[in-house]
N, CA, C and O atoms as a Tinker XYZ file with bonds, in Angstrom:
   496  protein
     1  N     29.470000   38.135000   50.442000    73     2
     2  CA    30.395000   37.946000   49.357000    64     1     3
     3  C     30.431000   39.253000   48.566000    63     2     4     5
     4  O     29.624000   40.067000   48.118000    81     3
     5  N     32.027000   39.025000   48.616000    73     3     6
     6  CA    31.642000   40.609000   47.773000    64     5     7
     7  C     32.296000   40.794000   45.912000    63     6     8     9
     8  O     33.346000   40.309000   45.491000    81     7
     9  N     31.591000   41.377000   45.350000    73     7    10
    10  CA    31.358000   40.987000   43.499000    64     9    11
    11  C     32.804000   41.330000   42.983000    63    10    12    13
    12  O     33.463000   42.287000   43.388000    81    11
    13  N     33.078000   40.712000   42.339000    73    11    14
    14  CA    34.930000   41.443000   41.890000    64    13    15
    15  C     34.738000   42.232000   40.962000    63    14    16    17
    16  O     35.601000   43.064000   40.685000    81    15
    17  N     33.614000   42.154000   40.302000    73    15    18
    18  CA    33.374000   43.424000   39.207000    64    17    19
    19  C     33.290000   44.634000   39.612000    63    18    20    21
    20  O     34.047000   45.452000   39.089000    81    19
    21  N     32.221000   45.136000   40.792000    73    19    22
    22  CA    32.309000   46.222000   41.463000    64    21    23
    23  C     32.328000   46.412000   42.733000    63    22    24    25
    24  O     32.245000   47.529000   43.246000    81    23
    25  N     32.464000   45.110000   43.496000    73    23    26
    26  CA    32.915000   45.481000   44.708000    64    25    27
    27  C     31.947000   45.731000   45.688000    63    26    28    29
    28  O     32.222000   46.109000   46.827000    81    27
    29  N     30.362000   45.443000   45.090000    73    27    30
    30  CA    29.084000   45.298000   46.427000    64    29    31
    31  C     29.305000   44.137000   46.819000    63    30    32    33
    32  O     29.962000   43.221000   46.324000    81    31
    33  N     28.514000   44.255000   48.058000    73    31    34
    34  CA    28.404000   42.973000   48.763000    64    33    35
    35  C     27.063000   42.414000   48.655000    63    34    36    37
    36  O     26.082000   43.157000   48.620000    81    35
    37  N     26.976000   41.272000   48.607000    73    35    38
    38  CA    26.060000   40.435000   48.007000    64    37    39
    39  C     25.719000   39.458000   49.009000    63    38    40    41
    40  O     26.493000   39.435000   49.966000    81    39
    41  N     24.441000   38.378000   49.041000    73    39    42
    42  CA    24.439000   37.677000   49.568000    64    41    43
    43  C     24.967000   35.723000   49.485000    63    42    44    45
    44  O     24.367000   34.851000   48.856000    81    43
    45  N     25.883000   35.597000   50.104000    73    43    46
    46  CA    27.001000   34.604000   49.698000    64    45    47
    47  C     26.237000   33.477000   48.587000    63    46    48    49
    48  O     26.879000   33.042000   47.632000    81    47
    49  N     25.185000   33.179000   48.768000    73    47    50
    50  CA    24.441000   32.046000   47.507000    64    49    51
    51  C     23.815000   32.492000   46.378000    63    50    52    53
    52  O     23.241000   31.790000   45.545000    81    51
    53  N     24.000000   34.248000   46.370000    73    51    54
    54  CA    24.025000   34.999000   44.921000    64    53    55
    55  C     24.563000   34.409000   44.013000    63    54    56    57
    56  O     25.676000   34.045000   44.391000    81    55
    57  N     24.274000   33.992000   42.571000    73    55    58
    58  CA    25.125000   34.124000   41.326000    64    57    59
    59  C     25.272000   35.038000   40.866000    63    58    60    61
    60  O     26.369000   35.104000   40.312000    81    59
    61  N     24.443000   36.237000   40.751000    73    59    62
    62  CA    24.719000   36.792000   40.144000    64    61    63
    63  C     24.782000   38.411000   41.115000    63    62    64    65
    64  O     23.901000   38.487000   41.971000    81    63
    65  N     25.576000   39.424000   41.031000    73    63    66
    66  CA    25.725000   40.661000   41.747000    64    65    67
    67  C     24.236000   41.163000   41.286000    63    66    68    69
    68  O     23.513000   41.029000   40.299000    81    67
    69  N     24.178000   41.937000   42.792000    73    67    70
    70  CA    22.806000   42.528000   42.531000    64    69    71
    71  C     22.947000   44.483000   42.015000    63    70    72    73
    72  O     22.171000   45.279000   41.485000    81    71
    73  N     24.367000   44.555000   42.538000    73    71    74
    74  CA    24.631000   45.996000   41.304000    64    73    75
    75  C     24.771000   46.261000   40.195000    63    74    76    77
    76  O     24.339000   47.154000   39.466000    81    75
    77  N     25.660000   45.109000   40.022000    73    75    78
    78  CA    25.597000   45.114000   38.648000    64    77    79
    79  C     25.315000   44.284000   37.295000    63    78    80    81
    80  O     25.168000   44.479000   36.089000    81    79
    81  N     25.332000   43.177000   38.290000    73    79    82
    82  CA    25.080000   41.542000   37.140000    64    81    83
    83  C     25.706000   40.740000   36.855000    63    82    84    85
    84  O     25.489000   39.709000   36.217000    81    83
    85  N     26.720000   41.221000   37.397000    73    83    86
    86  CA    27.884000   39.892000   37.144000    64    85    87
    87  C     28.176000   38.865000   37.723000    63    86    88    89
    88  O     28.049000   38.826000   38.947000    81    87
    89  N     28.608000   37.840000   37.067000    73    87    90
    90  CA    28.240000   36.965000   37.595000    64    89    91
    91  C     29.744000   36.973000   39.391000    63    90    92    93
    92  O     30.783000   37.614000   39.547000    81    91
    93  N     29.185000   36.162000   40.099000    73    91    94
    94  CA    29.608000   35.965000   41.334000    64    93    95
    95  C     30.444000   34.835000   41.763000    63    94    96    97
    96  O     31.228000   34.854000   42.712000    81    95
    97  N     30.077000   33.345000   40.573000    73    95    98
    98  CA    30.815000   32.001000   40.832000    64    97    99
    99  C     30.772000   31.577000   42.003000    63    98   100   101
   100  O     31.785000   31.099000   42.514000    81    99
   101  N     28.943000   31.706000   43.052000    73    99   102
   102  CA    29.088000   30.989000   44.035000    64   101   103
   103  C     28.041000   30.098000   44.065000    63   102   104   105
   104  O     26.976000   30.489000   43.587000    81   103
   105  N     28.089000   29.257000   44.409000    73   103   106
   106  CA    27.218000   27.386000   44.237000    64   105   107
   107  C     26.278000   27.872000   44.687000    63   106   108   109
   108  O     26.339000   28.777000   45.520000    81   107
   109  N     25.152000   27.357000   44.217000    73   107   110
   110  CA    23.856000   27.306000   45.121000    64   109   111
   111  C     23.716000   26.283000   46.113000    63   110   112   113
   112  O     24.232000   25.204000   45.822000    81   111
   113  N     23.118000   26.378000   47.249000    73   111   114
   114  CA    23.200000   25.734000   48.620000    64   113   115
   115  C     22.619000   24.071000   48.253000    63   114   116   117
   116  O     21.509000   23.938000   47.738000    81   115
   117  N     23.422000   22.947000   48.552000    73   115   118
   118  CA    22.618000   21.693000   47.829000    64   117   119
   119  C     21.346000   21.394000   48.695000    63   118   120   121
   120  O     21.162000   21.655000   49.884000    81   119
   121  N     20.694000   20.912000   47.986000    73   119   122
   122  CA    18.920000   21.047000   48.252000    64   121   123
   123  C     19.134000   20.225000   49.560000    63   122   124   125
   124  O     20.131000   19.524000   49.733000    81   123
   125  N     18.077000   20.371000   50.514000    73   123   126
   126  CA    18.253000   19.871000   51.514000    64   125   127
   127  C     17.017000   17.951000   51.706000    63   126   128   129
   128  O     15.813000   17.843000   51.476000    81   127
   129  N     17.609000   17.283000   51.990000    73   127   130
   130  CA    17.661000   16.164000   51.405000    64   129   131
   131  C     16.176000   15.768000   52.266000    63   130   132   133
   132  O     15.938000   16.195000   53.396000    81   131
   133  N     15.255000   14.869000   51.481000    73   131   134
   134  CA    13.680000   14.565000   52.057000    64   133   135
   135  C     14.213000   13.708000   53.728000    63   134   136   137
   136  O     15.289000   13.264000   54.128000    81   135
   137  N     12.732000   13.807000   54.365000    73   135   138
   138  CA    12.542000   12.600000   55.746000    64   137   139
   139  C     12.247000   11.362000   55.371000    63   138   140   141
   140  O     11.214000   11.012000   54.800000    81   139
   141  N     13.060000   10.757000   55.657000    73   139   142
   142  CA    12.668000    9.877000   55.445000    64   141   143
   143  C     11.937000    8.897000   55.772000    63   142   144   145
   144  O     11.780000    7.770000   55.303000    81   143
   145  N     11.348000    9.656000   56.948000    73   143   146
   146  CA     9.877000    9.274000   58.220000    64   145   147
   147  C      9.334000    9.735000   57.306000    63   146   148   149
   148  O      9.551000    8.665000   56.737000    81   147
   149  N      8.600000   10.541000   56.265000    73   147   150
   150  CA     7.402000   11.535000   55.627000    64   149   151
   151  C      7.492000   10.935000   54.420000    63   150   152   153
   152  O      6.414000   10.473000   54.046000    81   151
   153  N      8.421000   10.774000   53.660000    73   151   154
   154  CA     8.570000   10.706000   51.729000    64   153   155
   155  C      9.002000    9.240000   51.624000    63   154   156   157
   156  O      9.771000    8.550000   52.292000    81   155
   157  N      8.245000    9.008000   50.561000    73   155   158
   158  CA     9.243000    7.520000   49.784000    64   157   159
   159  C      9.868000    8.387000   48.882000    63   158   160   161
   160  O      9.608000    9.473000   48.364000    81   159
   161  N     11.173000    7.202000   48.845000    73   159   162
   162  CA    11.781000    7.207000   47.639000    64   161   163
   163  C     11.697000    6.266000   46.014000    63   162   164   165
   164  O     10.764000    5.479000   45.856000    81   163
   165  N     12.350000    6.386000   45.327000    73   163   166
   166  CA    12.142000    6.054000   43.943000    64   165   167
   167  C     12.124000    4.378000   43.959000    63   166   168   169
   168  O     11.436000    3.650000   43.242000    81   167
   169  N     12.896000    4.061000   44.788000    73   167   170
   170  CA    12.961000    2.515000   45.149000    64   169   171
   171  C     11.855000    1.884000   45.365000    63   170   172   173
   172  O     11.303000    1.054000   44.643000    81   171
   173  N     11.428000    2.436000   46.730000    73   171   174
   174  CA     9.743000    2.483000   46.977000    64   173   175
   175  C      8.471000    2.415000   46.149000    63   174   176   177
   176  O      7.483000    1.705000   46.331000    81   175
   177  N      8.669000    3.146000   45.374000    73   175   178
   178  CA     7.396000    3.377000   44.454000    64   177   179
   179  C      7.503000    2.595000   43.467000    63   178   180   181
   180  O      6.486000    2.282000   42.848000    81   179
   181  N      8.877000    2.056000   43.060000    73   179   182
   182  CA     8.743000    1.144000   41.773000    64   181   183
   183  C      8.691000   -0.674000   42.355000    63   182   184   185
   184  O      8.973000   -1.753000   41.834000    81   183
   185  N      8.316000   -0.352000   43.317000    73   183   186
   186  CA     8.177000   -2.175000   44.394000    64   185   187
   187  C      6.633000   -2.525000   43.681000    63   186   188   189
   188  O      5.675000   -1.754000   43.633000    81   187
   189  N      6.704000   -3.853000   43.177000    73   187   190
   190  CA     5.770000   -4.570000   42.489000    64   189   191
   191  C      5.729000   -5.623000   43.487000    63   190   192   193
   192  O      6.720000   -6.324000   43.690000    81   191
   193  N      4.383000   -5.814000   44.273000    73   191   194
   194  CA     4.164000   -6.543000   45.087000    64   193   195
   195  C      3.759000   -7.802000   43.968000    63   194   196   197
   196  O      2.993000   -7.335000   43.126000    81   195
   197  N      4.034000   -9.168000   43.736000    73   195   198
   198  CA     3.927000  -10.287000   42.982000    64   197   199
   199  C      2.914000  -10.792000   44.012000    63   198   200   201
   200  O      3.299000  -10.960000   45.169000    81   199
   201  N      1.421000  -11.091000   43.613000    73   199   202
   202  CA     0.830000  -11.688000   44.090000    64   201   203
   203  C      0.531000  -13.087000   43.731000    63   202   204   205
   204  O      0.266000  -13.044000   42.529000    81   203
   205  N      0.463000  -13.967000   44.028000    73   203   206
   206  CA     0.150000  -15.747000   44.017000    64   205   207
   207  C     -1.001000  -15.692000   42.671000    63   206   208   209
   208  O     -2.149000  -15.251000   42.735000    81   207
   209  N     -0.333000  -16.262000   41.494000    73   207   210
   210  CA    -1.437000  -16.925000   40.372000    64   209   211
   211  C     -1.898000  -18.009000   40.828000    63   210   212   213
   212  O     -1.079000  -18.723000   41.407000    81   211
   213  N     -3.023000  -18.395000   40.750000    73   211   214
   214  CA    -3.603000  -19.826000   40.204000    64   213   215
   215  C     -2.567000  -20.607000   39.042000    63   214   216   217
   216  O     -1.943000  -19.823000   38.326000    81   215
   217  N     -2.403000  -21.661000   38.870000    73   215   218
   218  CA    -1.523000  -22.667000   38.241000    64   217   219
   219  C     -2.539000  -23.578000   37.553000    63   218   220   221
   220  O     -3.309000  -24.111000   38.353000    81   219
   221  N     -2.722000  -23.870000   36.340000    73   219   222
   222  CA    -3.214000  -25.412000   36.208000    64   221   223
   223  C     -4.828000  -25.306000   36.050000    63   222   224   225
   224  O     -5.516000  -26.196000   35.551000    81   223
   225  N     -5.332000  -24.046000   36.568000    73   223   226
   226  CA    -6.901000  -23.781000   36.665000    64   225   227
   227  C     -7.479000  -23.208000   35.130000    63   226   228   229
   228  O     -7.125000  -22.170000   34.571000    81   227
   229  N     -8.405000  -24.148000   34.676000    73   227   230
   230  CA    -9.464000  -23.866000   33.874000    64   229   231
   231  C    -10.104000  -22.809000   33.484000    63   230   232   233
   232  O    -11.317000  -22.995000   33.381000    81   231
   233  N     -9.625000  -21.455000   33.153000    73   231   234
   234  CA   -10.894000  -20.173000   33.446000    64   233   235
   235  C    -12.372000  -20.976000   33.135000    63   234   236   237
   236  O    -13.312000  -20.660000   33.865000    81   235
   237  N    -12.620000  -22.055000   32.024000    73   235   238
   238  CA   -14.017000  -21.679000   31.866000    64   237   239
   239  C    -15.314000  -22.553000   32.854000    63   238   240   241
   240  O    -16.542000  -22.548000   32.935000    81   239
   241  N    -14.026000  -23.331000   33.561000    73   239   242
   242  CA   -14.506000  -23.962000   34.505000    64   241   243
   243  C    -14.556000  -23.130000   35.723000    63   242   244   245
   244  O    -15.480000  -23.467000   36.462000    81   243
   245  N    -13.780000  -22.056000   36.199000    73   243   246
   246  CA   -14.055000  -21.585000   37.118000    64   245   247
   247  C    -14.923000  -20.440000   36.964000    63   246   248   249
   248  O    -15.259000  -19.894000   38.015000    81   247
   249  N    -15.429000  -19.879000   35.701000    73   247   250
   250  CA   -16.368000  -18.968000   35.559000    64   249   251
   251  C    -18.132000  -19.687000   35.447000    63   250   252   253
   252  O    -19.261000  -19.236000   35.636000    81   251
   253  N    -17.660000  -20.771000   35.112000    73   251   254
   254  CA   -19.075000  -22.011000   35.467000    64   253   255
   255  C    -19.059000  -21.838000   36.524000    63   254   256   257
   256  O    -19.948000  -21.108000   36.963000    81   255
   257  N    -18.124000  -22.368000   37.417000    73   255   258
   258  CA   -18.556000  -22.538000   38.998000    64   257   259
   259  C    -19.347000  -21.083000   39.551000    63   258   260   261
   260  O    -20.409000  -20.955000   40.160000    81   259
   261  N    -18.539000  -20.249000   39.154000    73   259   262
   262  CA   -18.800000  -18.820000   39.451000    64   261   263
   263  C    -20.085000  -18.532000   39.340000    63   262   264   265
   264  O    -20.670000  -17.974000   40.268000    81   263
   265  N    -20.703000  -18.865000   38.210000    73   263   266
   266  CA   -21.856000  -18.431000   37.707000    64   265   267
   267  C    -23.156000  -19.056000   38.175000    63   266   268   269
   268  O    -24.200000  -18.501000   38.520000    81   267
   269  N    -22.740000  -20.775000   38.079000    73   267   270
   270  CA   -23.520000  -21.648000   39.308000    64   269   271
   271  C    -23.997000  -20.873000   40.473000    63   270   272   273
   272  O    -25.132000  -20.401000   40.530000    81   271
   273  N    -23.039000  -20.744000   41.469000    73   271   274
   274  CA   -23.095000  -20.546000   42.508000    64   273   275
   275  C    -21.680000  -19.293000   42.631000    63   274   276   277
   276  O    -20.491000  -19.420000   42.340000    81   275
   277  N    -22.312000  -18.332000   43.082000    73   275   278
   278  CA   -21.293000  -16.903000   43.285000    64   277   279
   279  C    -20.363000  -17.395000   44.405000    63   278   280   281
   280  O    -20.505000  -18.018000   45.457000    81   279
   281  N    -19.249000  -16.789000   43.653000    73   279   282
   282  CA   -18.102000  -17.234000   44.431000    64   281   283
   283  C    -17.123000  -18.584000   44.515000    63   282   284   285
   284  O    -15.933000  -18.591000   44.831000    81   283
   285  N    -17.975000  -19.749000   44.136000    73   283   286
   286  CA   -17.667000  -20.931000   43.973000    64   285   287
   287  C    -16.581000  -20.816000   42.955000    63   286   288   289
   288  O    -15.848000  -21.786000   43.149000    81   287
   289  N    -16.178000  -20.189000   42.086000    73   287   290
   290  CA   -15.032000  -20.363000   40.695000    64   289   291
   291  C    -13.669000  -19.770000   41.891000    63   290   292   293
   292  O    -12.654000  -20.449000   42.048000    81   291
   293  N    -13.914000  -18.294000   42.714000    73   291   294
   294  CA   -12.836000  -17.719000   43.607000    64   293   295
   295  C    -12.413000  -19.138000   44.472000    63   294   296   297
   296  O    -11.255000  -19.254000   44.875000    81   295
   297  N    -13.062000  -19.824000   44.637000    73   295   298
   298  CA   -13.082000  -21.110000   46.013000    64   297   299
   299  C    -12.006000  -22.150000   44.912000    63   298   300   301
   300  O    -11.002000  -22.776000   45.253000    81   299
   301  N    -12.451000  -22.083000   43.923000    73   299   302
   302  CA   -11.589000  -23.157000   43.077000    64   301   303
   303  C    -10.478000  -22.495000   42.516000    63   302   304   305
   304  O     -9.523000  -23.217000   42.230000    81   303
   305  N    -10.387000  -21.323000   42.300000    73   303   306
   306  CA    -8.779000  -20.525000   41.809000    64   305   307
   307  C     -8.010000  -20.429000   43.394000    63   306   308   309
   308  O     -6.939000  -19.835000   43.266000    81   307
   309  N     -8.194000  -20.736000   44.446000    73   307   310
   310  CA    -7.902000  -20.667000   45.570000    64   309   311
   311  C     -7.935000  -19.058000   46.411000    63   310   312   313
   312  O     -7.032000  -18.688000   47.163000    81   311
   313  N     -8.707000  -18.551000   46.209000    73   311   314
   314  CA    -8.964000  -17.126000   46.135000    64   313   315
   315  C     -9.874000  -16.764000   47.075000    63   314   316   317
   316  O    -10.842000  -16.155000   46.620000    81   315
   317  N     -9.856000  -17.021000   48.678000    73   315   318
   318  CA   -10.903000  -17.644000   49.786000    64   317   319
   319  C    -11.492000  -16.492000   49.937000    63   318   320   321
   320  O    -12.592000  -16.260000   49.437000    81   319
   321  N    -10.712000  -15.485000   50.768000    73   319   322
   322  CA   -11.153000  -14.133000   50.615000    64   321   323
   323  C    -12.473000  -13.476000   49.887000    63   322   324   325
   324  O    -13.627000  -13.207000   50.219000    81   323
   325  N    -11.602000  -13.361000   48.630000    73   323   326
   326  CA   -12.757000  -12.626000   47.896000    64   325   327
   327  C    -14.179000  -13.745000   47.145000    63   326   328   329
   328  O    -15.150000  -13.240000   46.580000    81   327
   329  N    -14.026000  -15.017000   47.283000    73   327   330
   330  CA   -15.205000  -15.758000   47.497000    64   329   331
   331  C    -15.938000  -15.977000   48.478000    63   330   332   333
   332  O    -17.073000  -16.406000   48.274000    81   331
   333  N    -15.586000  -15.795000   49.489000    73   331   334
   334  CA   -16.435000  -15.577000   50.701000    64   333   335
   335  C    -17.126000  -14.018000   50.885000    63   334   336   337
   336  O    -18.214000  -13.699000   51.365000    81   335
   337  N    -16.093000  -13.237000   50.333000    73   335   338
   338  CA   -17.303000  -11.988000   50.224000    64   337   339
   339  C    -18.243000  -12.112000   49.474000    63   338   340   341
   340  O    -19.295000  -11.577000   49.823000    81   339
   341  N    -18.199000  -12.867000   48.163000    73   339   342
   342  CA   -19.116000  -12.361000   46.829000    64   341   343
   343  C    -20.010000  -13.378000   46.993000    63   342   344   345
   344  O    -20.966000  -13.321000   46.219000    81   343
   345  N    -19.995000  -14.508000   47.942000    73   343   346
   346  CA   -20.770000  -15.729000   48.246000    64   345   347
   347  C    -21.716000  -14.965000   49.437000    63   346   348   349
   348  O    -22.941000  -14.885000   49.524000    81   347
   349  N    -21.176000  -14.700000   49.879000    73   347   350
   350  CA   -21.809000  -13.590000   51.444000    64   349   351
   351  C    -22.723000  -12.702000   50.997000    63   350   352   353
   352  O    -23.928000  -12.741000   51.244000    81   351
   353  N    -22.029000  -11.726000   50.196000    73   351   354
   354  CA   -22.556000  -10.538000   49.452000    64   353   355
   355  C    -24.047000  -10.859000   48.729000    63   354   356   357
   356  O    -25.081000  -10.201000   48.843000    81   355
   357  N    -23.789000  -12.228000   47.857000    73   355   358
   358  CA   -25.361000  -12.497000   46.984000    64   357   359
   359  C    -26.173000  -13.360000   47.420000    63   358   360   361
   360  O    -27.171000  -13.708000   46.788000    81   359
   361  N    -25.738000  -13.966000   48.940000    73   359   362
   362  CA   -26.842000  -14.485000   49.594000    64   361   363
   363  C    -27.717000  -13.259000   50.156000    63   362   364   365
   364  O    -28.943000  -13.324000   50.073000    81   363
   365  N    -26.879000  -11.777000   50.914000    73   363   366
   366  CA   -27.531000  -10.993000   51.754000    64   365   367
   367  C    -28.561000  -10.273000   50.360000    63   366   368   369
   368  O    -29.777000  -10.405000   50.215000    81   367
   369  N    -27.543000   -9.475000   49.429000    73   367   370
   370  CA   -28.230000   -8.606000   48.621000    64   369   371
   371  C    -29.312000   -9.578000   47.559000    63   370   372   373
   372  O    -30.185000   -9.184000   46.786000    81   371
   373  N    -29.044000  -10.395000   47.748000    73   371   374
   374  CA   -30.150000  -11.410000   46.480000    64   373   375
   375  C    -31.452000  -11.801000   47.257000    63   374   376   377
   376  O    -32.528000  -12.205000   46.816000    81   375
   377  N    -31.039000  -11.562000   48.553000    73   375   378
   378  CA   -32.450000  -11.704000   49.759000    64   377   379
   379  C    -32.675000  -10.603000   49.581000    63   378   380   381
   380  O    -33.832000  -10.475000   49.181000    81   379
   381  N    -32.119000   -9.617000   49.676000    73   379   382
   382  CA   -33.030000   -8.090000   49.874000    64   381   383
   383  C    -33.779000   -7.140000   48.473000    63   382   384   385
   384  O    -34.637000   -6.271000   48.319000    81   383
   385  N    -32.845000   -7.937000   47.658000    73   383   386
   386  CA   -33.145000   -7.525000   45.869000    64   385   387
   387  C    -34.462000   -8.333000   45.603000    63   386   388   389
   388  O    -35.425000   -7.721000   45.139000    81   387
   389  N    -34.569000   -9.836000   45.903000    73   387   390
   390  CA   -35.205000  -10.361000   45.290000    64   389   391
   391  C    -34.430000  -11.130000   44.339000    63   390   392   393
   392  O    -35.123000  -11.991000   43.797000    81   391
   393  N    -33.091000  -11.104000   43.912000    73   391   394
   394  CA   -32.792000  -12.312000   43.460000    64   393   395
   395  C    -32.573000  -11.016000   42.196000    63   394   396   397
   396  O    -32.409000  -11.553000   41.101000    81   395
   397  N    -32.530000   -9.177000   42.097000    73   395   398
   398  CA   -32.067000   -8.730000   41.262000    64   397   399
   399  C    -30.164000   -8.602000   41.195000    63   398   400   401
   400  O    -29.457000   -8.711000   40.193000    81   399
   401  N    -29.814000   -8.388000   42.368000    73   399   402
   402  CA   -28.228000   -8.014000   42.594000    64   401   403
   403  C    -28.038000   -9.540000   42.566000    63   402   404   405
   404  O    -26.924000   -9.751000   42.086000    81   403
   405  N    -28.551000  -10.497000   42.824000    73   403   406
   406  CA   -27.827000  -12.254000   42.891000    64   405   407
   407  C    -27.075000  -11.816000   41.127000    63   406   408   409
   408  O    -25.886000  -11.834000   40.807000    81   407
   409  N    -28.146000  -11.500000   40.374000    73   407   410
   410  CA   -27.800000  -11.870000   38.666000    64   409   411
   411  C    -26.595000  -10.912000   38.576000    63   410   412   413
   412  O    -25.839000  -11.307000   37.689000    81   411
   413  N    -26.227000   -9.990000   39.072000    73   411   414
   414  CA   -24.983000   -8.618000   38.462000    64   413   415
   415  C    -24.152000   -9.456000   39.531000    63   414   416   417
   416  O    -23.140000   -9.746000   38.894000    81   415
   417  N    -24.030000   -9.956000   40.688000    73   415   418
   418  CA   -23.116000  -10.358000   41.649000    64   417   419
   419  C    -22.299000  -11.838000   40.598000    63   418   420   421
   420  O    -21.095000  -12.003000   40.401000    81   419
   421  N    -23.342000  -12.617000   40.152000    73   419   422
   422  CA   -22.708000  -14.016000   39.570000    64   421   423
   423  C    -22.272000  -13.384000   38.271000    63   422   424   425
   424  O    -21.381000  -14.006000   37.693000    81   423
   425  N    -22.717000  -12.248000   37.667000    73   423   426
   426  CA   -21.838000  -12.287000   36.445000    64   425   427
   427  C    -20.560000  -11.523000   36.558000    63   426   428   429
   428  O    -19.605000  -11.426000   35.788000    81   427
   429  N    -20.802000  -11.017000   37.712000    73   427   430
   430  CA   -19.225000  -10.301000   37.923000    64   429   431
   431  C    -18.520000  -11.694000   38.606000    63   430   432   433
   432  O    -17.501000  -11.984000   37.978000    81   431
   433  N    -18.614000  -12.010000   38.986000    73   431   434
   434  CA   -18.310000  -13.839000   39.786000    64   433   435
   435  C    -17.343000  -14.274000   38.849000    63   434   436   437
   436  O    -16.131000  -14.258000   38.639000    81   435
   437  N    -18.556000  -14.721000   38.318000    73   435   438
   438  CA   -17.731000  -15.697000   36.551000    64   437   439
   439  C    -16.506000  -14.813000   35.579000    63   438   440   441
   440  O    -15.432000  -15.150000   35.079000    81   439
   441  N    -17.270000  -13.562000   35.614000    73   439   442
   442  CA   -15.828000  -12.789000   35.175000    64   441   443
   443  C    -14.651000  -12.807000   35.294000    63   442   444   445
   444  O    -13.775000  -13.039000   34.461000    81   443
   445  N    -14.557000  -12.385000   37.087000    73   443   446
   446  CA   -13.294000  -12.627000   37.598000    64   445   447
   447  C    -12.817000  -13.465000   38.030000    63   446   448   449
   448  O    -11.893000  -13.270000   38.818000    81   447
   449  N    -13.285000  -14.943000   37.668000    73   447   450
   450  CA   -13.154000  -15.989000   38.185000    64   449   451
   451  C    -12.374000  -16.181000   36.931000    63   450   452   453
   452  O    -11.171000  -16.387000   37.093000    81   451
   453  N    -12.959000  -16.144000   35.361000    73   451   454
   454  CA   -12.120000  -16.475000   34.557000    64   453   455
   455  C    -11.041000  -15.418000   34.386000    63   454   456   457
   456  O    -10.043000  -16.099000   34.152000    81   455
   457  N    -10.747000  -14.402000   34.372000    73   455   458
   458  CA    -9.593000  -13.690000   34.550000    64   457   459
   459  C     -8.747000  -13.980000   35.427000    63   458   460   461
   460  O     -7.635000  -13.594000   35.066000    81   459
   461  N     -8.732000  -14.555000   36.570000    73   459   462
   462  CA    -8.179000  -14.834000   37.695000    64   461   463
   463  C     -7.381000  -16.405000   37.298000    63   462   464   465
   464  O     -6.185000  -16.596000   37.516000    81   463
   465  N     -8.189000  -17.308000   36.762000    73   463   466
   466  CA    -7.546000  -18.023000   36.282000    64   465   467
   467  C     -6.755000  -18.109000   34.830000    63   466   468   469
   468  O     -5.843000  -18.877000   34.522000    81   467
   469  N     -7.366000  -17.121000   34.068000    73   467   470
   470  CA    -6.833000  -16.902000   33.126000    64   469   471
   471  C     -5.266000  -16.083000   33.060000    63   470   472   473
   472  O     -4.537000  -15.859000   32.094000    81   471
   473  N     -5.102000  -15.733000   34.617000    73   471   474
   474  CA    -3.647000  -14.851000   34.773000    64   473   475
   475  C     -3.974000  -13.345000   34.533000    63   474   476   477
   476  O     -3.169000  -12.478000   34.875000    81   475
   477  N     -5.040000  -13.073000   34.004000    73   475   478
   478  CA    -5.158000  -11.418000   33.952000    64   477   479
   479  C     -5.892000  -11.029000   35.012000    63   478   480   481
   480  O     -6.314000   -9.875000   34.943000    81   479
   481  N     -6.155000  -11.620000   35.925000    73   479   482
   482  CA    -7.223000  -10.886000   37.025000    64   481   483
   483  C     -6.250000  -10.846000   37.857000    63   482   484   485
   484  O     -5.094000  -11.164000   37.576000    81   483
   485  N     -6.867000  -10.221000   39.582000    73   483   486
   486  CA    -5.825000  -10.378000   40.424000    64   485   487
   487  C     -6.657000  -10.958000   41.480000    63   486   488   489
   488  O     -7.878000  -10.853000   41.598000    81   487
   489  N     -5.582000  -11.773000   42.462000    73   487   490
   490  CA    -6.369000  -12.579000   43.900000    64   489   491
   491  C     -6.037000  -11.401000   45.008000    63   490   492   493
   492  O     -5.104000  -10.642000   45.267000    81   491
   493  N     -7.256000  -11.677000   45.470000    73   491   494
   494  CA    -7.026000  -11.061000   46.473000    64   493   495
   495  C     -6.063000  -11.353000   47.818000    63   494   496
   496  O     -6.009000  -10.528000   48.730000    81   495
């Protein structure tokens, strides 16, 4: 492209002449657009997966159960998954602790047992 001010030639997606500065009035090249095999888009990232509440459930009853027996409150918010780990979890580590990790396993239990029913926790 060549500059109408003075007449160098330039390279066509110049704005501005490189002799002299003036401007050139040519577009810059439009950006070349993401894969869409590789990148999300904006759509993507704002997707809120809605996971299943408990309905109708007691938190302080299911943080009793919880605390009873680990895991038992997840079994009653319907939450199988992650009560079968934390039921699993403080039979193995409460055998190997001595019955120290059983006590931090049931109070995290009862925690999220009442959050979970309380609507602020999440199921797994």
């Amino acid at each position: 492209m060549f500059c109408s001010a003075c007449g160098a030639n330039n390279e066509a997606t110049a704005k501005f002449c490189q002799a002299c500065g003036a401007a050139t009035g040519a577009t810059p090249a439009p950006p070349i657009p993401p894969d869409p095999g590789t990148m999300r888009g904006p759509a993507q990232h704002a997707q809120v997966i809605d996971r299943p509440r408990p309905t109708g459930k007691n938190p302080v009853l299911a943080a009793i159960l919880s605390a009873v027996i680990v895991g038992v409150g997840q079994f009653y918010n319907g939450d199988v998954k992650k009560g079968a780990i934390m039921l699993i979890g403080a039979v193995i580590l409460g055998a190997a602790t001595a019955g120290a990790l059983w006590l931090a396993l049931a109070i995290w239990s009862a925690i999220d047992a009442y959050q979970v029913a309380n609507g602020t926790g999440k199921m797994w």
